[in-house]
N, C-alpha and C positions, 0 to 999 in steps of 0.2 A: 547554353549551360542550363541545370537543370537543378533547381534545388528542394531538400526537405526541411520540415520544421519538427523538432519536437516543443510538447506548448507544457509545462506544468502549470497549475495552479493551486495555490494555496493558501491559506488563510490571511496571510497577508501581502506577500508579490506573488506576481504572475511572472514566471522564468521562461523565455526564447531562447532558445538554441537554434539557430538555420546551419546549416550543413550545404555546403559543395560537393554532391555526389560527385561529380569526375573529380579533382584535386585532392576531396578531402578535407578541404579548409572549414573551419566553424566560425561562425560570429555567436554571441550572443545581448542579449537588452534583459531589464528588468523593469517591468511597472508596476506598479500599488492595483492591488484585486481591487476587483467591482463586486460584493458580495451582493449587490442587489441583483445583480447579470453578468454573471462569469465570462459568458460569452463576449460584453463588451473588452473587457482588458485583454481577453485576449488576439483581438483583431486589432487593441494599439499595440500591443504589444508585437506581434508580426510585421506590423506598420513601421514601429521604431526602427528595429534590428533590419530593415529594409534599406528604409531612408538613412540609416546613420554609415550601410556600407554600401549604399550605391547598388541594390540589387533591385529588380524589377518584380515586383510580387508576382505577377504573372508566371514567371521561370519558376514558382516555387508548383510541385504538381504531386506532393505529398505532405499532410499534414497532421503529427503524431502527438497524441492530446491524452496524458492524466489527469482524470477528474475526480472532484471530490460530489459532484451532485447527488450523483445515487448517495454516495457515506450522508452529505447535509441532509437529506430528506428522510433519511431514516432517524437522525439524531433529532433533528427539528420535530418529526411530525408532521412534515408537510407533504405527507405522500396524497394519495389517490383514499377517494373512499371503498374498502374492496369489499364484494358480497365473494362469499364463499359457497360453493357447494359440494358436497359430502352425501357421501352414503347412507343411508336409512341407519343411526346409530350411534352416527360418528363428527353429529355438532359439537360438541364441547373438545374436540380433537387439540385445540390451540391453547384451550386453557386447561386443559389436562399434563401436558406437554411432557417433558421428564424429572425424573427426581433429581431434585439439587438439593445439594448441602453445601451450604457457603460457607462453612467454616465453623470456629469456634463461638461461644456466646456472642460478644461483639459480633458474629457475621450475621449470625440471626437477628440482631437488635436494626441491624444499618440495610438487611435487606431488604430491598423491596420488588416486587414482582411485579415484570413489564407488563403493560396492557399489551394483549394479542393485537397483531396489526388488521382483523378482522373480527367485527363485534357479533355475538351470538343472534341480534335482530335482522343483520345484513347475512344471514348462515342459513342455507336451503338445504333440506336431506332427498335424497334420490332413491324413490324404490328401484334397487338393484342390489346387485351378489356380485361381484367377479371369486373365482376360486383360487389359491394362489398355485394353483396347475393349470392357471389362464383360463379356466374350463367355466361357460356361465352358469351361474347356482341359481339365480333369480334377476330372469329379462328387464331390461328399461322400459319403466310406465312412464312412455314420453308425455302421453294427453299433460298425466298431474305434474311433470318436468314444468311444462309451459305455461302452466300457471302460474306456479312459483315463479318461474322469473319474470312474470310480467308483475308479481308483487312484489319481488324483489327492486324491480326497477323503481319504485314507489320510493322504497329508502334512501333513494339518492346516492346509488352507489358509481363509483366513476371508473372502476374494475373491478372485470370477474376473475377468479381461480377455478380452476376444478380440478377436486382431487379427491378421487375414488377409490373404496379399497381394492388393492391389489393390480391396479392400475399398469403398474409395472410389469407385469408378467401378459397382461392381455390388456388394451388400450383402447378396443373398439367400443366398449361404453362412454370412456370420454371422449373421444374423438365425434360419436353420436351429439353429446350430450352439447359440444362445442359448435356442431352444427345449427342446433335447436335456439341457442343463445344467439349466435350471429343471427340467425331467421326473427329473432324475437325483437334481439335488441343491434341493429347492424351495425351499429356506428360506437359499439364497445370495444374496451380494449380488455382483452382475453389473456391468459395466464393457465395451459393446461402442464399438469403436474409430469403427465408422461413423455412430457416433451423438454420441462426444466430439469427436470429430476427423477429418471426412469429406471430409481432402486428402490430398493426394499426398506421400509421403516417408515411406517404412515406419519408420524410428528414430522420426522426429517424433510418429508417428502411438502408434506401439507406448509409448513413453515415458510417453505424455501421456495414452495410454487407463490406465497401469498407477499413473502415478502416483494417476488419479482414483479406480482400487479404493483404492490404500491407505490414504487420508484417509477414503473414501467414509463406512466403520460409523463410524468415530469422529464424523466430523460429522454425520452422519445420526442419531447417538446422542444427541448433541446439540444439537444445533438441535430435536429433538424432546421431551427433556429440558424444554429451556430453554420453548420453546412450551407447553406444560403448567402450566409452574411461572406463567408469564404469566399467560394463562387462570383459572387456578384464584384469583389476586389482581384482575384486572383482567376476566372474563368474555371477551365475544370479541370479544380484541383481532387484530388481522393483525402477523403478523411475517414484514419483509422483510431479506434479509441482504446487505450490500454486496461488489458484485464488485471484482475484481481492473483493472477497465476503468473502475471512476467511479461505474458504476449500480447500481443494485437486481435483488437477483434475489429472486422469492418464495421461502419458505421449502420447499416442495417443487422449486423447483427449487434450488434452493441445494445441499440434502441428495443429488442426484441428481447432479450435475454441480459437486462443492465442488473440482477442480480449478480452476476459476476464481475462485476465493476466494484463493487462495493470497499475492493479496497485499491484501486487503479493508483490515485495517487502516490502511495509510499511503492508502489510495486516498482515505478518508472525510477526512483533513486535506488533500491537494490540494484536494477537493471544495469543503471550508470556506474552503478559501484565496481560489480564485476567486471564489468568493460571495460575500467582503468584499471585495476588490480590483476586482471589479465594481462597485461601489457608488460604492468612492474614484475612481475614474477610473485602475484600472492597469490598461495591457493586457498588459503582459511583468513579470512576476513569477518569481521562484526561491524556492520554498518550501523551507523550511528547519523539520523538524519533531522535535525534539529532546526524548526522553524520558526516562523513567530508565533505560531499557536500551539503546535505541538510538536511529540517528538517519539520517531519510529525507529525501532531497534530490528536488527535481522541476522542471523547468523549464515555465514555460507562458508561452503565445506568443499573443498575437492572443486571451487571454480563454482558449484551449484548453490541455489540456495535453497532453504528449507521448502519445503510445500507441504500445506497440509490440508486434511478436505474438510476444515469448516473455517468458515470467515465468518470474526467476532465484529459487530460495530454496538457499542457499548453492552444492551440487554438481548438487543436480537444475534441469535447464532442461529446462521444457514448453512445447508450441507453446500458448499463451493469452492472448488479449489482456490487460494488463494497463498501467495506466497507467508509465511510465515514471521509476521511483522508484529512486533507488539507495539502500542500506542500509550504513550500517558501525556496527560495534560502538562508539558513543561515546556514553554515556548520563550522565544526573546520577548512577544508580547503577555506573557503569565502575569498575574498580580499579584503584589506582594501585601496581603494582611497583618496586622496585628487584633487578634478579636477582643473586643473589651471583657469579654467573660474569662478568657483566660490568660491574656497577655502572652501565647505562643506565636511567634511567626511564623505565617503559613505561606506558600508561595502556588498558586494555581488551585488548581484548573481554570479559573477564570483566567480570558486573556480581552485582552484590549484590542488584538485582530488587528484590522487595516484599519479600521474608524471607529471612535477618535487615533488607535495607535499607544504608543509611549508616548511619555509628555516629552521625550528627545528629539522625536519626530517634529515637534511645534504644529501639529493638526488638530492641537486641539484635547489630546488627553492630561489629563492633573495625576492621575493614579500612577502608584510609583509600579515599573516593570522591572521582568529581570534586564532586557537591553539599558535601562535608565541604571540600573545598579554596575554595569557593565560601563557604563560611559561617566559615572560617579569614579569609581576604582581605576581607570586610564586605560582600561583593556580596548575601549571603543576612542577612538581618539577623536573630538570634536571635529576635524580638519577633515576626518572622513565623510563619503559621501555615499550613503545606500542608492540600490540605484541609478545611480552618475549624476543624480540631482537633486539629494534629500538630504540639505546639513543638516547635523545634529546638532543640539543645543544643550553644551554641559550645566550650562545655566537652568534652564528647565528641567535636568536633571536632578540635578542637584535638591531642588523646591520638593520632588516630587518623592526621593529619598528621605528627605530630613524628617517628611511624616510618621516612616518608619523609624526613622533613630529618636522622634522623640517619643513615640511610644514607648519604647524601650530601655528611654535613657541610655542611648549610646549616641556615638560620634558619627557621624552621615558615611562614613569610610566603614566603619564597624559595622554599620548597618547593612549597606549595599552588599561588603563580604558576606553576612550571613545569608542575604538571599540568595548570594551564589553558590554557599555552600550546601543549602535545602532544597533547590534544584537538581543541582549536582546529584545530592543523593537520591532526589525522585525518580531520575534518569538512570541513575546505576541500578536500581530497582528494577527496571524495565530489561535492562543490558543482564540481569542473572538472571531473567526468566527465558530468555532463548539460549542461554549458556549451563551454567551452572545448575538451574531445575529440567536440564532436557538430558541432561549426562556428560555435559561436554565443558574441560577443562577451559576456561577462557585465556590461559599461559599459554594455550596452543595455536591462539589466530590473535591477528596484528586489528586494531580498533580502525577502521577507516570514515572520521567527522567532516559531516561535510553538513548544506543547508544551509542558509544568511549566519546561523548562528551558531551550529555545531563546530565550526573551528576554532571559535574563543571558549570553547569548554573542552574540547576532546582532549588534550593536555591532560587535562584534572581528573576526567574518566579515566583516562589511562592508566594514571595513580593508583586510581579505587580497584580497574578492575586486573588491572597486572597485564593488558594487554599490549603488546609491543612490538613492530612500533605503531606509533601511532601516526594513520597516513592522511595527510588533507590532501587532497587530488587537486590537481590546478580545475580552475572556475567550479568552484566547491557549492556555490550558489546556485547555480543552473544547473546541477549533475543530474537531482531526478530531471527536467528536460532534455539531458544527454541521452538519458537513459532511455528515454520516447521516445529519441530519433534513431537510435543505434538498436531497437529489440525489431522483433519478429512476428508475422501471422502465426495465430498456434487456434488451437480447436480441438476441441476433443469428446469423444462420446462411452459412453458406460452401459453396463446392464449385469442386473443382479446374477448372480448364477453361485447357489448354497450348495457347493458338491464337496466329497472328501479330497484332500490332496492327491492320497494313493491310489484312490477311486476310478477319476477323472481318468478319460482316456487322452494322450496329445492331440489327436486326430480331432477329438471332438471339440477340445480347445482351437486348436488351429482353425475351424471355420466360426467359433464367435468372434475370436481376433481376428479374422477375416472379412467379416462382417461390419465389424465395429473400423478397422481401419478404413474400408469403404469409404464410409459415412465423413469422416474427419479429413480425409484425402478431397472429398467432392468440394470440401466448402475450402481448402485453399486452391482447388483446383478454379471456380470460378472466381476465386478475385487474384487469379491469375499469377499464383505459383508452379511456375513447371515440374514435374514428377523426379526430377533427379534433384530440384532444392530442398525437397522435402525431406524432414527427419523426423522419422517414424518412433516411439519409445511405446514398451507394453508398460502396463499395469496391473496387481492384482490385489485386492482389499484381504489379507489372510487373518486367521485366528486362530487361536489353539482352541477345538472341537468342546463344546459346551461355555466357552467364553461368551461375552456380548460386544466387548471393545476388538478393533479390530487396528491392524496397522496395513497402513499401503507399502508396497513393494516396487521399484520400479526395476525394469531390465532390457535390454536390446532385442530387435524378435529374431538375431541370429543368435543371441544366449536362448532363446527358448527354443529354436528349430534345433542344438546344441543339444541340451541335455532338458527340455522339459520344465517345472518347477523346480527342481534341486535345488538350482542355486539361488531362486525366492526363495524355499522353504529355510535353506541357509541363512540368508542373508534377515528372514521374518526373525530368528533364534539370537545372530548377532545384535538388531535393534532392540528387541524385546528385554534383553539382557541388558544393554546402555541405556532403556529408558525406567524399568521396572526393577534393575539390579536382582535377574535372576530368569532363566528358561526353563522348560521342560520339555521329559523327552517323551512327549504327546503327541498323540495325531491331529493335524492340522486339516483346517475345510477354509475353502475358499468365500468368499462372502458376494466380491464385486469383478468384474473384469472391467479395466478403462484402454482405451489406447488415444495417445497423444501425437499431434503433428505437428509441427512446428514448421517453417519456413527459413530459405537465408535472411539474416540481418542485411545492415547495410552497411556496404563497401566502403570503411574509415577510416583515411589516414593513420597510421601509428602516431602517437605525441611523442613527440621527441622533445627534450631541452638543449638548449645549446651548451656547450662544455663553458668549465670554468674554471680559476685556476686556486678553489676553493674557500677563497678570499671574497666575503660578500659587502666590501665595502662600496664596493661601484653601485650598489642599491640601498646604501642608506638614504634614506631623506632627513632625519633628525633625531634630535634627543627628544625622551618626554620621561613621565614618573607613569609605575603604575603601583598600585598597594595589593599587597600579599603577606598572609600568614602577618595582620595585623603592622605593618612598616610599610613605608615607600620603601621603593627601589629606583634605579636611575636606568631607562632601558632606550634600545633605539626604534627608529618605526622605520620597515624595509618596502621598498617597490617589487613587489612578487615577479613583477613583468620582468625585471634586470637579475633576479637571480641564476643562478648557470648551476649545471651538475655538478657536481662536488664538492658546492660552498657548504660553509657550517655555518649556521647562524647560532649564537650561544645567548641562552635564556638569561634572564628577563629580555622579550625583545617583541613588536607588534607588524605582522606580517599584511601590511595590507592588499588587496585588490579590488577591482572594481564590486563585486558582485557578495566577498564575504569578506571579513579580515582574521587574522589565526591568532592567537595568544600564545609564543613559547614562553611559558612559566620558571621563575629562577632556579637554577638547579638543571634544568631541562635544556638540550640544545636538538637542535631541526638542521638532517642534512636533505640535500637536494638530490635525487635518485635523476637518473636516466629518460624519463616521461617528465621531470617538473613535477612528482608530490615534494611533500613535505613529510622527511620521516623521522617522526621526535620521538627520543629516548631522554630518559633519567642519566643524569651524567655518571651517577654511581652504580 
């Protein structure tokens, strides 16, 4: 037998998922993160889910890993020190960067402007010219190159970038210039712009080469760490790491290119999202993925999800595909404030993480969370177990609440409510910016909560955002891990090319996406995707002709052997129209060409539920109270495991399972679909 793992981790568990390639069958485990060493929890955590089903780590000989490193080490600051070098003109390129406007008075007063992830001391200029018709305007003055960087090396820098004008259209200056560097300084780690980012737009380009030195050592550290530690329990296994776009990338490329990682984590629970809503018959879903520290939103349309070509991680924006997830600080571990200057309850972005925790957890935290307002209110029932091995302590709770209600002068029940309901709302905030601010009705896709803690809230989103229904997937806890063992290799390459739409001949197109496919075919070609698994998609970055914003396009390359651009140019006119509320009958130029490859996933059982005869009493375990809309209520708490297809379970009611527990809210009742979600509607 042969098995894979998908590993998520996050801010406060780390989630296993082991998969039975022949059968099908899945186990999963939960351990509490090692934020000091990611790596460690995740080898108990494979250990666990091993030992608890009697599998031989050895048999496992694939291992699919969401990471948040590259994201911590950009947020933290604890990248690499990076020297930059640029063309005779163009130091100040990072902190020139582009114009923003953050908004109204207030945006202006609250903004503040990131430091460059490369300081103007550690920034080296190269006499050189590229032309951008690739043509050289003024040769490389290698002598004074090598100078510079052996002053450079003085500063203490722990990566280089280089990123030269016009690089993109002609690359032999830096690819010289990288020669020089390794000759100088050998044992550097290197970051050249025409190799991360081999388009047009020098900020873009420069940003997004620099950001990828700074994460580079650290994830390159490891992911090779981690690879090792693998190996030495499991012999030789493959570890692939999930991009920031949905796919896999191999572990050396990962470590090469970890700017596109930067959002891997939330990418692997879209991944798992679709995968089950595939099955139940959704094609427009709004994932909703709520952890202990925070919480990502994603819209997906027609089965796909969003993609878009810059990934935000707080101040720094890099040009990288990544899937289309917005983030805010609203987690089961979020803190809940009262600030003595103005006596408003606020609830996050601070979170309590894995260590100390909630004070429910009993590790150690006093600060009241939203999970502690959650197990104050009866939504989290004490008797449950995060984990399979972490009581909760309503007692501890409770201490940890009353701080808040006596701020406030309310009742510790009153309290906990409102910090459920100031989450809630920070979360719906999140859920209309990939819905309602992109063009898209949210009445149109069903909310799918999943996370330790998205199913005792998704109920209450649903409310807010009118989405319906609303689906918990069975092991709603481990889904981004689902999501890591069930996606795919993908890769993908680009290159500038500013021509008119009408202009452009096919032919001449035909050999840059010929070109470009090439390139993306070789790299799953060596980590051993055969040519007939491969699924090939074009791309084209379009604009209406004197614009500067551009939108991507995707299409099949037998739509373009077909009829050419047409139906991009169509299809540029319908987006621009849903996101802009209006088109024009302008001529269009192209900006970018990309082409994307992807790989099969992996061969996964269907989930099936067992039938039922709608009657969910066979999975009661008992009574308890939970308080809503200011009252108890009298509700039951159900064994998820025992529920069957067709039961209804009728709200107030607490759905638990190993991994998350769900909240049907009074008013509201949860039937049991054909795969085991949970799909709660409003009774009226």
């Amino acid at each position: 037998m042969s098995y894979r793992v998908g590993v998520d981790v996050g801010g406060t568990f780390t989630d296993i998922f082991l998969l039975n390639e022949q059968s099908g069958k899945s186990f999963t485990a939960k351990v509490p993160s090692t934020p000091a060493d990611p790596s460690i929890a995740v080898i108990e955590g494979i250990a666990k889910a091993c030992r608890q089903n009697g599998v031989d780590p050895r048999e496992i000989g694939h291992v699919m890993h969401g990471t948040t490193v590259a994201t911590n080490a950009v947020l933290t600051g604890n990248g690499a020190k990076v020297g930059l070098i640029v063309t005779e003109g163009y130091r100040q390129v990072l902190h020139l960067a582009r114009g923003f406007v953050p908004g109204a008075l207030s945006g202006w007063i609250n903004f503040v402007k990131g430091k460059p992830l490369a300081e103007l001391h550690s920034t080296i200029e190269v006499s050189e010219r590229m032309g951008a018709d690739g043509k050289i305007v003024r040769p490389l003055d290698e002598a004074k190159l090598r100078a510079d960087v052996r002053r450079l090396a003085d500063t203490g820098v722990g990566a280089v970038t280089i990123c030269l004008i016009n690089s993109y259209a002609n690359s032999a200056h830096e690819e010289r210039v990288e020669e020089i560097v390794r000759e100088v300084l050998p044992d550097m780690s290197i970051s050249v712009s025409s190799k991360t980012l081999p388009e047009m737009q020098e900020y873009e380009r420069a940003v997004t080469s620099v950001a990828n030195a700074f994460v580079k050592p650290v994830v390159s550290r490891y992911v090779t760490n981690l690879q090792n530690n693998l190996q030495a329990t499991m012999g030789d296994v493959k570890l692939s790491i999930l991009r920031s776009d949905g796919g896999l990338a191999a572990a050396r490329s990962a470590a090469d290119y970890p700017v596109n990682l930067l959002m891997s984590g939330p990418a692997g629970g879209v991944a798992g999202a679709i995968w089950v809503a595939r099955q139940a018959g959704f094609d427009n879903i709004i994932t909703f993925d709520m952890g202990g520290t925070s919480t990502d939103v994603c819209l997906v349309e027609g089965g796909e999800a969003q993609v878009r070509r810059e990934t935000v991680v707080h101040d720094v924006i890099v040009r990288a595909s990544s899937v289309d997830v917005r983030t805010v600080g609203a987690g089961g571990g979020s803190i809940a404030t009262v600030p003595e200057l103005t006596k408003a309850l606020r609830v996050g972005p601070q979170s309590a993480g894995a260590v100390p925790g909630p004070a429910a957890y009993n590790k150690g935290g006093e600060l009241p969370t939203v999970t502690d307002a959650n197990v104050v209110l009866g939504y989290l029932p004490s008797e449950s177990k995060l984990g399979g091995d972490m009581a909760i302590r309503r007692d501890l709770a409770l201490k940890a609440v009353q701080k808040v209600a006596d701020a406030l002068h309310l009742s510790v029940e009153d309290a906990a409510e409102g910090i459920i309901r100031i989450v809630n709302e920070n979360m719906f905030g999140a859920l209309r910016l990939v819905s309602v601010e992109q063009g898209y009705d949210p009445r149109r896709f069903s909310l799918m909560g999943f996370g330790g803690a998205g199913p005792l809230h998704a109920n209450a989103l649903g409310r807010l955002l009118k989405a319906w229904p609303v689906i918990i997937p069975p092991g709603p806890g481990v889904l981004c891990a689902a999501g890591d063992a069930t996606t795919s290799l993908r890769d993908e390459a680009a290159r500038t090319l500013i021509a008119p739409v009408d202009s452009i001949s096919r032919d001449e197109l035909r050999t840059y996406f010929a070109e470009l496919e090439q390139r993306v075919r070789a790299t799953l070609d060596a980590d051993g995707i055969a040519r007939d698994e491969q699924d090939v998609r074009y791309q084209v970055d379009m604009r209406y002709a004197g614009q500067s914003a551009d939108i991507t396009i995707s299409f099949e390359p037998a739509e373009f052997e077909q009829s050419g651009l047409v139906l991009a140019a169509e299809r540029f006119n319908v987006l621009h129209e849903q996101m802009f509320n209006f088109s024009l009958d302008k001529a269009k130029e192209i900006v970018n060409l990309r082409v994307i490859a992807q790989g099969g996933g992996a061969e996964v059982g269907s989930l099936v539920a067992p039938k039922g005869d709608g009657n969910p009493a066979r999975a009661a375990i008992e009574t308890t109270r939970v308080y809503s809309d200011a009252r108890w209520h009298e509700a039951t708490i159900y064994d998820r495991s025992k529920l069957c297809e067709g039961d209804r379970v009728e709200g107030p009611a607490i759905v638990f399972e190993l991994d998350s527990t769900t909240l049907i809210l009074p008013g509201s009742h949860a039937m049991v679909d054909k795969v085991g979600n949970l799909l709660i509607r409003d009774n009226d």
